[in-house]
C-alpha positions as CSV (number, residue, x, y, z in Angstrom):
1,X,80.8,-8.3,103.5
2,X,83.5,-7.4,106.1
3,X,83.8,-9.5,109.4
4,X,83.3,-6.7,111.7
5,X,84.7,-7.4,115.4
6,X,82.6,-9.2,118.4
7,X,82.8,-7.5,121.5
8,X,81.0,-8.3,124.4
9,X,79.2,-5.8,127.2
10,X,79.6,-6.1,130.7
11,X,78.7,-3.7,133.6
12,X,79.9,-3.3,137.3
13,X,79.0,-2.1,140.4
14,X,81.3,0.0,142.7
15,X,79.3,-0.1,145.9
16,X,80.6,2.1,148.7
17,X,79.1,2.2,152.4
18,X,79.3,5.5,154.3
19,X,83.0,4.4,155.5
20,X,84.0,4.7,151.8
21,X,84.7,0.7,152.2
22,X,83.2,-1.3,148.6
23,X,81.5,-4.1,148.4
24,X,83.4,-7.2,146.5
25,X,82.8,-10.9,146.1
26,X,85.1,-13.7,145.4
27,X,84.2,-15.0,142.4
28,X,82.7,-18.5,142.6
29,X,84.0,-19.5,138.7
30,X,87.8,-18.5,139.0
31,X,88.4,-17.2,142.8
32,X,89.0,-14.0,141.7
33,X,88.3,-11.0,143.8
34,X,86.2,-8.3,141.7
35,X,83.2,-5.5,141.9
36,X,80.0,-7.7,141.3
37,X,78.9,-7.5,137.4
38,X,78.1,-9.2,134.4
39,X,77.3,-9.7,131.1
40,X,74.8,-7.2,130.1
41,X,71.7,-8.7,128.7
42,X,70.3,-7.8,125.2
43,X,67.1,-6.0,126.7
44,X,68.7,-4.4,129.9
45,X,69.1,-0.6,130.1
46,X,72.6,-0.4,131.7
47,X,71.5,0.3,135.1
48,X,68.9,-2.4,135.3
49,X,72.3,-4.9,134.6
50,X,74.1,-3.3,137.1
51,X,71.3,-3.6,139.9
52,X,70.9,-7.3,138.3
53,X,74.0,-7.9,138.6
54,X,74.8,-6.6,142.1
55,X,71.8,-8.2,143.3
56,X,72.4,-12.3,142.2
57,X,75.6,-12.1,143.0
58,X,75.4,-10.7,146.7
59,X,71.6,-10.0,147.7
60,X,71.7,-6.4,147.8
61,X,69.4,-3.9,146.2
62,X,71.6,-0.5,144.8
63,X,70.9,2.8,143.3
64,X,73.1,3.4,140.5
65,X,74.7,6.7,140.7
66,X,77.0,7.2,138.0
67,X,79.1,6.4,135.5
68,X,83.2,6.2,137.1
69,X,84.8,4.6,134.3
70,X,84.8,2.2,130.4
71,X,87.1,-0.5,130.2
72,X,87.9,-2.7,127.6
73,X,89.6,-6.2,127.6
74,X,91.9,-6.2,124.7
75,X,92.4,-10.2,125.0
76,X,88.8,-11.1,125.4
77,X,87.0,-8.5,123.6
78,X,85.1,-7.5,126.8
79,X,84.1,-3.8,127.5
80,X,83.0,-2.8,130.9
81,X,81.2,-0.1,131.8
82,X,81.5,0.2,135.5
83,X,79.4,2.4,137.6
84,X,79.3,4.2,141.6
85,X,76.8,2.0,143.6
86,X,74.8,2.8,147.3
87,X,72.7,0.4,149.1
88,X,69.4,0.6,148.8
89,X,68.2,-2.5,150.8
90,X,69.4,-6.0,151.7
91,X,72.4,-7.8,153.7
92,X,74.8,-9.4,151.2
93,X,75.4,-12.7,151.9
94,X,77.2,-15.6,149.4
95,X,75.8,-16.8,146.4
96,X,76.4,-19.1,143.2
97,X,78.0,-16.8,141.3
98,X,80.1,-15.4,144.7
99,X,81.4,-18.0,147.2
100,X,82.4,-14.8,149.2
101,X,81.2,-11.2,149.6
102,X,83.2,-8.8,152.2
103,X,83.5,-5.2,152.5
104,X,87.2,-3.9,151.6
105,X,89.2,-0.7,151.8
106,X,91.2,1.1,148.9
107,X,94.4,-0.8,150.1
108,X,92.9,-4.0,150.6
109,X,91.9,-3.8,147.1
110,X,95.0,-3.3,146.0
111,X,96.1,-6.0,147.8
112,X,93.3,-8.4,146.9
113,X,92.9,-8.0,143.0
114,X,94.6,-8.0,139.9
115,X,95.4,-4.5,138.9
116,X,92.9,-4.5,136.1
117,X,90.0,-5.0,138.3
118,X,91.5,-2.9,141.4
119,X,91.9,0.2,138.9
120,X,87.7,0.1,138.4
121,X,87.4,0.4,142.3
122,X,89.8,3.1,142.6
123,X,88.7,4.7,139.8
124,X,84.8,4.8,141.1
125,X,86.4,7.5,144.1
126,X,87.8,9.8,141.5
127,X,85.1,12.5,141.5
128,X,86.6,13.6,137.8
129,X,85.1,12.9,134.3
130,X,84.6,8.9,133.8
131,X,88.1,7.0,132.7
132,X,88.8,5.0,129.7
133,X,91.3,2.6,129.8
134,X,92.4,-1.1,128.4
135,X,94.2,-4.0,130.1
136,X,95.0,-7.6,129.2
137,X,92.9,-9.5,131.6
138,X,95.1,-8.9,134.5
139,X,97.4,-5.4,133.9
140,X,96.6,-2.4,132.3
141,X,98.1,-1.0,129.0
142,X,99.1,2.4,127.5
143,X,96.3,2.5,125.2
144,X,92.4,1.5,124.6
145,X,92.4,1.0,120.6
């Protein structure tokens, strides 16, 4: 029998306010500025993960809206499917998994993350058909194989 490849799933949640600001944590494992998200668990639809997801990590309730982009992480074997977020109910606060959650604008995200997490915010404003694309953990690449 062939070894076939491992991947794992992950989802994220692009929330946006009405001042087209998103919601982001700092990441309480690696400091890392990011969406909120997660490994998606064996018996979760996609949006329940996301609401999961979004939820532990800063408190909020969402409504998943749609699907803004797939990305995979050629050195881990991670692919992320990343979806557009509103608030349903809740005030975010800190948690375990996020020592900090803050409100940001496009160009703070540029300035606050890695470009292969700040491409999944920017992407989630692109009103266009979802994006595909690959990165090594921190850039993007040319290709998703």
């Amino acid at each position: 029998m062939v070894d076939l490849p491992k991947h794992s799933v992950s989802v994220s949640g692009i929330v946006v306010d009405a001042d087209n600001r998103v919601l982001v944590i700092r990441r309480a494992d690696n400091g890392h500025w990011e969406a909120p998200g997660g490994v998606l668990e064996l018996h979760e639809s996609f949006e329940h993960g996301v609401r999961r997801e979004v939820a532990e990590e800063t408190g909020l309730t969402v409504c998943v809206d749609r699907l803004t982009g797939v990305y995979k992480n050629l050195t881990a074997g991670i692919v992320a499917l990343v979806f557009r977020c509103t608030v349903e109910t809740g005030t975010s606060h800190p948690t375990d998994e996020a020592r900090e959650v803050r409100w940001m604008t496009a160009d703070q995200v540029r300035e606050a993350m890695v470009p292969a997490f700040a491409i999944r915010v920017l992407d989630a404003f692109d009103t266009d058909e979802p994006k595909l694309r690959a990165h090594d953990g921190i850039n993007l690449t040319d290709t998703v194989t």
